[in-house]
FIVO-294306 format. One record per residue: residue number from 0; x, y, z of N, C-alpha, C, CB in turn. Coordinates in nm, 3 decimals. Glycine has a CB too. Example, Ala and Ser with C-alpha at 12.3 -4.5 7.8 and 13.67 -1.06 7.14 Angstrom:
# residues 2
n	n.c1	n.c2	n.c3	ca.c1	ca.c2	ca.c3	c.c1	c.c2	c.c3	cb.c1	cb.c2	cb.c3
0	1.319	-0.569	0.780	1.230	-0.450	0.780	1.320	-0.330	0.780	1.131	-0.447	0.905
1	1.285	-0.225	0.708	1.367	-0.106	0.714	1.290	0.003	0.787	1.408	-0.060	0.572
# end
This chain:
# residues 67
n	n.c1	n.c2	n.c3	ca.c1	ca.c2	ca.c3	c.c1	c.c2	c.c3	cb.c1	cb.c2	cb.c3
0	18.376	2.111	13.515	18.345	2.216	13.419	18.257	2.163	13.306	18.474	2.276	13.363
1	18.312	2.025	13.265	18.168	1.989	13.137	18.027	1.926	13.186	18.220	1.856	13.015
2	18.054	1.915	13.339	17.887	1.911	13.314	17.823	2.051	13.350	17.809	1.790	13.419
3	17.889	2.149	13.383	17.800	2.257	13.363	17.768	2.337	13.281	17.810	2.314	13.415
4	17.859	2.278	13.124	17.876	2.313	13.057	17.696	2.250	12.935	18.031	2.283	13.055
5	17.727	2.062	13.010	17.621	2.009	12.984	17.473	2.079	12.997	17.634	1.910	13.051
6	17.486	2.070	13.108	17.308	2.161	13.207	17.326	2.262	13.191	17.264	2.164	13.386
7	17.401	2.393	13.086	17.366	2.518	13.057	17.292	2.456	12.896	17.513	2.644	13.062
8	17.383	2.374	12.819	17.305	2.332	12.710	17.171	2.285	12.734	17.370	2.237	12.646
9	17.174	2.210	12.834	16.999	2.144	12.846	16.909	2.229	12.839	16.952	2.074	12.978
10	16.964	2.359	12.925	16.821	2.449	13.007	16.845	2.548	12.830	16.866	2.583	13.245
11	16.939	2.538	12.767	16.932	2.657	12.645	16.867	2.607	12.566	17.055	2.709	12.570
12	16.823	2.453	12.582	16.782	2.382	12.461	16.628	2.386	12.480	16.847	2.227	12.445
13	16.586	2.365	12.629	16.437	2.418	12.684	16.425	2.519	12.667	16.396	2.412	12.807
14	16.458	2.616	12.677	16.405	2.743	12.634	16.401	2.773	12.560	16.425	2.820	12.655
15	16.514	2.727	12.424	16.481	2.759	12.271	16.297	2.654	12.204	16.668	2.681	12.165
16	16.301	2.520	12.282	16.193	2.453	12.240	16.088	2.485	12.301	16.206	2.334	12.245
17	16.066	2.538	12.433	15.954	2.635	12.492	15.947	2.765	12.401	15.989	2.683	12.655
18	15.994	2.830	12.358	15.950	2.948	12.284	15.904	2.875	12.115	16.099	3.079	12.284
19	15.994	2.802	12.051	15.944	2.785	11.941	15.796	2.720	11.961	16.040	2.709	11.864
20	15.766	2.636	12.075	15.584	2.572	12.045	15.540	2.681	12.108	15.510	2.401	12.125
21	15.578	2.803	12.197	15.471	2.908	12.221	15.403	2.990	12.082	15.544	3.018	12.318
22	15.553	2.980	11.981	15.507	3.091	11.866	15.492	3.014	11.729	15.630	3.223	11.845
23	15.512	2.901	11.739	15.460	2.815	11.648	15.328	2.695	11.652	15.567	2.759	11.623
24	15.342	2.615	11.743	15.224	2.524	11.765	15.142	2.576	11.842	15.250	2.402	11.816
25	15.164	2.705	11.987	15.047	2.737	12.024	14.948	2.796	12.032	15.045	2.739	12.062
26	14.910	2.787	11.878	14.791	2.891	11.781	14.648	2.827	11.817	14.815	2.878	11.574
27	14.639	2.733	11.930	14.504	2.630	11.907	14.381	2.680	11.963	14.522	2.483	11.976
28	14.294	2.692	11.906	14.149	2.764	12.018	14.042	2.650	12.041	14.041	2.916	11.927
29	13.982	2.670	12.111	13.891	2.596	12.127	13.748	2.582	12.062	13.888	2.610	12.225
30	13.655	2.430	12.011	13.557	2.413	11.922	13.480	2.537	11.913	13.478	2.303	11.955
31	13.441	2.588	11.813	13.339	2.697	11.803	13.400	2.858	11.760	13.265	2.701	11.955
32	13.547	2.876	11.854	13.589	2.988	11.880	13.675	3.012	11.702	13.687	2.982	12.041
33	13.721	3.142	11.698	13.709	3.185	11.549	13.921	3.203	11.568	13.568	3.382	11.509
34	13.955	3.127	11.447	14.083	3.098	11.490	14.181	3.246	11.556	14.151	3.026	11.351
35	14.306	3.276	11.555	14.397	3.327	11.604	14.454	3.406	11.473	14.480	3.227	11.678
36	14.500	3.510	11.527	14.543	3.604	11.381	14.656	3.673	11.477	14.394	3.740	11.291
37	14.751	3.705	11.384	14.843	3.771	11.453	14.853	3.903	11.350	14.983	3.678	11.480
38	14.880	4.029	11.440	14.812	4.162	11.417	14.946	4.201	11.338	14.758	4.265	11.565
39	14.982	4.258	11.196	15.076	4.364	11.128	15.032	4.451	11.066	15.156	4.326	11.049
40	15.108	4.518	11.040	15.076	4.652	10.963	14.962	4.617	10.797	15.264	4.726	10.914
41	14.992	4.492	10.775	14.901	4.456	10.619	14.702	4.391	10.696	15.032	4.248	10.497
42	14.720	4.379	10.830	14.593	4.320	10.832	14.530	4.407	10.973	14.604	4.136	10.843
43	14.583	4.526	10.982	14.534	4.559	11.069	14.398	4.699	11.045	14.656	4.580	11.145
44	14.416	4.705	10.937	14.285	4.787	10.888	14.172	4.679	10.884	14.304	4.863	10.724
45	14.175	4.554	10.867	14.038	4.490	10.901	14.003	4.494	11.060	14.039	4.332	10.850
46	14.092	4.493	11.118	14.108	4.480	11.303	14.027	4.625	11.334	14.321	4.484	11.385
47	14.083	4.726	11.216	13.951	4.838	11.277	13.825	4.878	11.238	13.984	4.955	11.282
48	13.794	4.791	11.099	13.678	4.760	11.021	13.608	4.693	11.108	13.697	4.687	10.896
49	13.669	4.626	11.173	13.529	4.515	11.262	13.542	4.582	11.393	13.562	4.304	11.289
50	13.607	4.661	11.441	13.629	4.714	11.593	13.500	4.848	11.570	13.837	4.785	11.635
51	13.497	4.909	11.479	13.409	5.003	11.418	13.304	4.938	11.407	13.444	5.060	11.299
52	13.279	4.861	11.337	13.134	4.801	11.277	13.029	4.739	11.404	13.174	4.658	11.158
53	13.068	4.718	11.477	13.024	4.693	11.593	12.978	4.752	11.764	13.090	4.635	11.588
54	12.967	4.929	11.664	12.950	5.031	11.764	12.820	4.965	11.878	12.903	5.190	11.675
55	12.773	4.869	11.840	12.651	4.895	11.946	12.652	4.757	12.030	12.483	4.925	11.863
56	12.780	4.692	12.052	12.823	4.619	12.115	12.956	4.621	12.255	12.837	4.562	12.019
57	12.941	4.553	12.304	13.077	4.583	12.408	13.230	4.568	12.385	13.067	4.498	12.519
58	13.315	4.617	12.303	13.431	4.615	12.241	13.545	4.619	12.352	13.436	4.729	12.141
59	13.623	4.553	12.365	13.779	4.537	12.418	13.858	4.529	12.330	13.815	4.429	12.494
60	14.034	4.611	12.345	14.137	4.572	12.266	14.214	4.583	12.401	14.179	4.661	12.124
61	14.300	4.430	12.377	14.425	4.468	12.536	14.484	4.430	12.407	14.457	4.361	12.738
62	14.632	4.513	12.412	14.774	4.452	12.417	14.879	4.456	12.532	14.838	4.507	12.317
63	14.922	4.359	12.476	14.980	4.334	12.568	15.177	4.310	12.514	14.886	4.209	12.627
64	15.253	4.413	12.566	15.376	4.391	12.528	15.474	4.303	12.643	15.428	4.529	12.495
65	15.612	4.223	12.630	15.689	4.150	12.675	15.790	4.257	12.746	15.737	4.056	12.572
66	15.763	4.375	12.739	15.860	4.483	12.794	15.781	4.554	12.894	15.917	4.588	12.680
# end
């Protein structure tokens, strides 16, 4: 019973440290590219200032939800 008790802790402890570097350290882009912003209700009127301003270009928005 305690080592399965062990290897449920291991795999809970990977998955808590796989999600924290997905939503903490893995903000990184590559040379050139314009960093990472994450979208809320306070910064998302610039998201349609520049989605607008750029009528005569080829525009994409995906979201994408976990559900």
């Amino acid at each position: 019973m305690k080592r399965k008790v062990i290897i449920f802790g291991a795999v809970l402890a990977g998955i808590v440290s796989l999600a924290f570097y997905y939503y903490y350290w893995g903000s990184t882009v590559p040379n050139g590219q314009q960093p990472l912003i994450r979208l809320n209700s306070s910064n998302l009127s610039s998201l349609k200032d520049a989605f607008n301003g750029s009528a005569n270009s080829v525009r994409v928005v995906v979201m994408l939800s976990p559900t």
